[in-house]
C-alpha positions as CSV (number, residue, x, y, z in Angstrom):
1,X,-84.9,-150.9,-83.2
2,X,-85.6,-148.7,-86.1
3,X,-82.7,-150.4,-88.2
4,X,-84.8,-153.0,-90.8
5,X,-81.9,-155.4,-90.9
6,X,-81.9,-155.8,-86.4
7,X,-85.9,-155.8,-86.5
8,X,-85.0,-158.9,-89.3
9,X,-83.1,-160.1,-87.4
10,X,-84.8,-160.3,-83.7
11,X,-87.5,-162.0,-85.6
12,X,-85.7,-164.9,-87.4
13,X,-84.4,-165.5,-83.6
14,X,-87.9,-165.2,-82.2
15,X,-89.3,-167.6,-85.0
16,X,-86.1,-170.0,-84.8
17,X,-86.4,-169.7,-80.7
18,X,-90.0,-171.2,-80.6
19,X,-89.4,-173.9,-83.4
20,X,-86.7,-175.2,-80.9
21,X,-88.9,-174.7,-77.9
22,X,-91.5,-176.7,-79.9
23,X,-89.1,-179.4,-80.5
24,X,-87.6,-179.6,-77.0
25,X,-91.3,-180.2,-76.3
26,X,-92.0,-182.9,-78.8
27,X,-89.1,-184.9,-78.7
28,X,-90.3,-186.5,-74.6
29,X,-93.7,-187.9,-77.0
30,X,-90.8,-189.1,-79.5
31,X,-89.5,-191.5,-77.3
32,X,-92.7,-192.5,-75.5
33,X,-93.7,-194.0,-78.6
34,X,-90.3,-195.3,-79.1
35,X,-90.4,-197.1,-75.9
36,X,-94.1,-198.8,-76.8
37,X,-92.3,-200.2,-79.6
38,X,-89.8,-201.8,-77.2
39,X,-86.7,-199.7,-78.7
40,X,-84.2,-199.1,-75.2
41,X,-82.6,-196.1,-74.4
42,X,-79.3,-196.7,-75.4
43,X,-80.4,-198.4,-79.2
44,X,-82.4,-194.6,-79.3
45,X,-79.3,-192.9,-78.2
46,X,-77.4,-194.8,-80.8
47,X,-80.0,-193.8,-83.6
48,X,-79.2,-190.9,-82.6
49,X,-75.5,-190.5,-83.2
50,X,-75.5,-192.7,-85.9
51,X,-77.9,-190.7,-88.0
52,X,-75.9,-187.2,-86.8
53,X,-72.9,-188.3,-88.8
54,X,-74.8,-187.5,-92.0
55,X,-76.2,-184.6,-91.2
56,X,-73.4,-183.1,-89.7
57,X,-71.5,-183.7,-93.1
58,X,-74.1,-182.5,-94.8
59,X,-74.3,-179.2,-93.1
60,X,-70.5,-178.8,-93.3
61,X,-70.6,-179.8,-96.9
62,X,-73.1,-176.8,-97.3
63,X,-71.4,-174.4,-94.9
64,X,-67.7,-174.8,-96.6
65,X,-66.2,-175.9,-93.2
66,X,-64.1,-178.4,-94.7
67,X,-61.2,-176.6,-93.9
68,X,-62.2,-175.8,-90.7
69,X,-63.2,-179.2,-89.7
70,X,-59.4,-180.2,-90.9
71,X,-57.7,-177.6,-88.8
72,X,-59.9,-178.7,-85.7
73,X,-58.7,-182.5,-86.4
74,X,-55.1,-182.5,-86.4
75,X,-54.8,-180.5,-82.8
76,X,-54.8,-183.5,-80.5
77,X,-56.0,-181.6,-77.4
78,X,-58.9,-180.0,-79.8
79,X,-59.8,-183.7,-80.6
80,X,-59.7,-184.9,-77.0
81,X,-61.4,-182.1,-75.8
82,X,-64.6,-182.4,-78.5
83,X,-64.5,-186.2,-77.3
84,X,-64.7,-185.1,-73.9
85,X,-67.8,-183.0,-74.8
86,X,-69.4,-185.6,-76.9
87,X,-68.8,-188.0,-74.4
88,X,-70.5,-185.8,-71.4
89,X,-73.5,-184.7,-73.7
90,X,-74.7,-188.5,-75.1
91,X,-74.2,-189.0,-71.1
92,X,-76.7,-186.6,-70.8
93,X,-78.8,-187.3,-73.6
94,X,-78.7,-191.2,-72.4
95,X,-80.4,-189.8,-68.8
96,X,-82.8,-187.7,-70.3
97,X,-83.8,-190.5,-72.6
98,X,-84.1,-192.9,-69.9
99,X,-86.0,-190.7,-67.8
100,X,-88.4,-190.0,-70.2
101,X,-88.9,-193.8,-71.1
102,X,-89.5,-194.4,-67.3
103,X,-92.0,-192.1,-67.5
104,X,-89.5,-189.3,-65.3
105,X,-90.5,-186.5,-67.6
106,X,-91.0,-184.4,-65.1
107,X,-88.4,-184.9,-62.8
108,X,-86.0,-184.7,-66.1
109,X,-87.5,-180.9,-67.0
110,X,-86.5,-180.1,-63.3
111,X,-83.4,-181.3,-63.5
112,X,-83.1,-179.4,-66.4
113,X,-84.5,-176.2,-64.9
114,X,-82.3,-176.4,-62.1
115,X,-78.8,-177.5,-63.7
116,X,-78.0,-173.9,-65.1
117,X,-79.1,-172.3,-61.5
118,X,-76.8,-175.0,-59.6
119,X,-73.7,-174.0,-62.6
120,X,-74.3,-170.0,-61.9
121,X,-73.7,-170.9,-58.0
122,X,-70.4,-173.3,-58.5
123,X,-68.0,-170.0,-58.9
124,X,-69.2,-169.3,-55.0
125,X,-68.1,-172.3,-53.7
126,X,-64.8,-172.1,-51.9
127,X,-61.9,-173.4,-53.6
C-alpha cells in the first residue's frame, strides 16, 4: 500500500469502522436507561424513525440527492420495494430493542452473530 491516497483511505475506514463498532456497543446502555424511564419499545422505535426523517433530508440536502431521491420515487416497484425494506428493518430494530429492554442483550448479539452464518447457508438448501 505504497499509494498515499489507499493508505488514506484504509484508515478513514479503520477510524469510521470502530466509531460504528463503538456505537453498536453503546446504543444496548441507550435503551437500558430508556427503559428505567418507562419509555416502551415501540414509543423508542418510533423516536427513532421519527427523528430519521430529518436527518435523512438533511444529509440529502447536503449530498445533492434531490434528483436522485425524485427518480427513486416515481418507480412504484422502487417505492414498494424500499417499504418492504423499511418495513423488515424497524421489524428488526423493534426485536432488538425489545430484547435489550428485557434484559436479552445477549441472546440479541447471538442472534446477531448467527443471522449472517444462517443467510451464507440458505443458497444450500434444496429448492
Amino acid at each position: 500500500m505504497s499509494d498515499p491516497e489507499a493508505a488514506a483511505k484504509f484508515r478513514s475506514g479503520l477510524v469510521y469502522g470502530l466509531i460504528a463498532y463503538l456505537w453498536w456497543g453503546l446504543v444496548p446502555l441507550y435503551f437500558v436507561a430508556l427503559r428505567d424511564a418507562n419509555v416502551a419499545a415501540g414509543e423508542i422505535l418510533a423516536h427513532r424513525i421519527l427523528w430519521s426523517l430529518p436527518i435523512l433530508l438533511v444529509l440529502t440536502s447536503i449530498s445533492g440527492g434531490w434528483g436522485e431521491l425524485f427518480r427513486v420515487l416515481r418507480s412504484r416497484r422502487l417505492v414498494l420495494t424500499l417499504l418492504l425494506s423499511s418495513l423488515l428493518l424497524a421489524s428488526n430494530w423493534l426485536l432488538y430493542i425489545y430484547a435489550t429492554v428485557t434484559n436479552r442483550v445477549t441472546e440479541a448479539s447471538l442472534g446477531y452473530y448467527m443471522m449472517p452464518l444462517a443467510n451464507a447457508f440458505l443458497p444450500l438448501l434444496p429448492h
